[in-house]
C-alpha positions, 0 to 999 in steps of 0.5 A, a space after each residue: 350715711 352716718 349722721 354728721 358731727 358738723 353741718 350746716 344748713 341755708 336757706 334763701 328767702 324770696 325777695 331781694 336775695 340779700 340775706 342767706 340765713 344759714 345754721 351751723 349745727 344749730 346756731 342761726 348765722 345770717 349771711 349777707 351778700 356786700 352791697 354794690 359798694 362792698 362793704 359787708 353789713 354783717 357775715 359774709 360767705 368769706 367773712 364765715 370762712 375767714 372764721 373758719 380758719 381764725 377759730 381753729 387756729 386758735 383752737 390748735 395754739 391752745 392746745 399747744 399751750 397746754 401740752 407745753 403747760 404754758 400759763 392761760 394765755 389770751 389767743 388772738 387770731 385776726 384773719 382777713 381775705 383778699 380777693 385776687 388771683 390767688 385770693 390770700 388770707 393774711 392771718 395774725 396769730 398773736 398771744 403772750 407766752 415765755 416760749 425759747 425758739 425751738 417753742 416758737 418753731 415747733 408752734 409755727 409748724 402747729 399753725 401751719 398745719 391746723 386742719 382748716 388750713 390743711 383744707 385751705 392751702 390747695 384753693 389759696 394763700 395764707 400769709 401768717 405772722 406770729 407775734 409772741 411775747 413773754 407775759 
């Protein structure tokens, strides 16, 4: 096997079991498991896939802005789950850009087909709102 261009390693301490430490291709991230209660303190395995497709959304509208050469625009991508049957991720994809409608769609069909989403839409559903504004 080649040597992999992404990967990430956790490692569980003895103890309470409580905190994974995890590093993705070098970056230490501790990952907590949410008390009884279910409030995380810190990333948890969801919060880190959440990031996932958060990030790679963002990444994918920045470079749809640039090949339509829209002025730099601030991207925001806000991505929550909900546990369910099946579980959602409800995505906010918001950032201020003088796009017409056929932009707008065309960056619809970008959002929708980033590859964590790709990954993502067989295991769950991903709710996705746009919110475009001129600047």
């Amino acid at each position: 096997m080649d040597t992999p261009t992404v990967w990430a390693r956790a490692h569980l301490a003895d103890g309470d079991g409580r905190v994974v430490h995890v590093d993705v291709n070098g970056l230490a991230v501790p990952c907590t498991v949410p008390a009884d209660d279910g409030v995380p303190e810190g990333a948890t395995s969801y919060g880190l896939l959440a990031a996932s497709l958060s990030s790679c959304t963002a990444m994918s509208v920045r470079t749809f802005l640039q090949r339509w050469e829209c002025a730099g625009s601030p991207v925001e991508v806000d991505v929550a789950f909900e546990s369910g049957s099946p579980p959602v991720m409800h995505r906010r994809v918001r950032l201020a850009a003088d796009l017409d409608e056929d932009a707008r769609r065309q960056l619809a069909a970008v959002v929708d087909s980033t590859p964590v989403t790709i990954l993502l839409r067989d295991a769950l559903v991903i709710v996705t709102q746009l919110d475009v504004r001129a600047p």
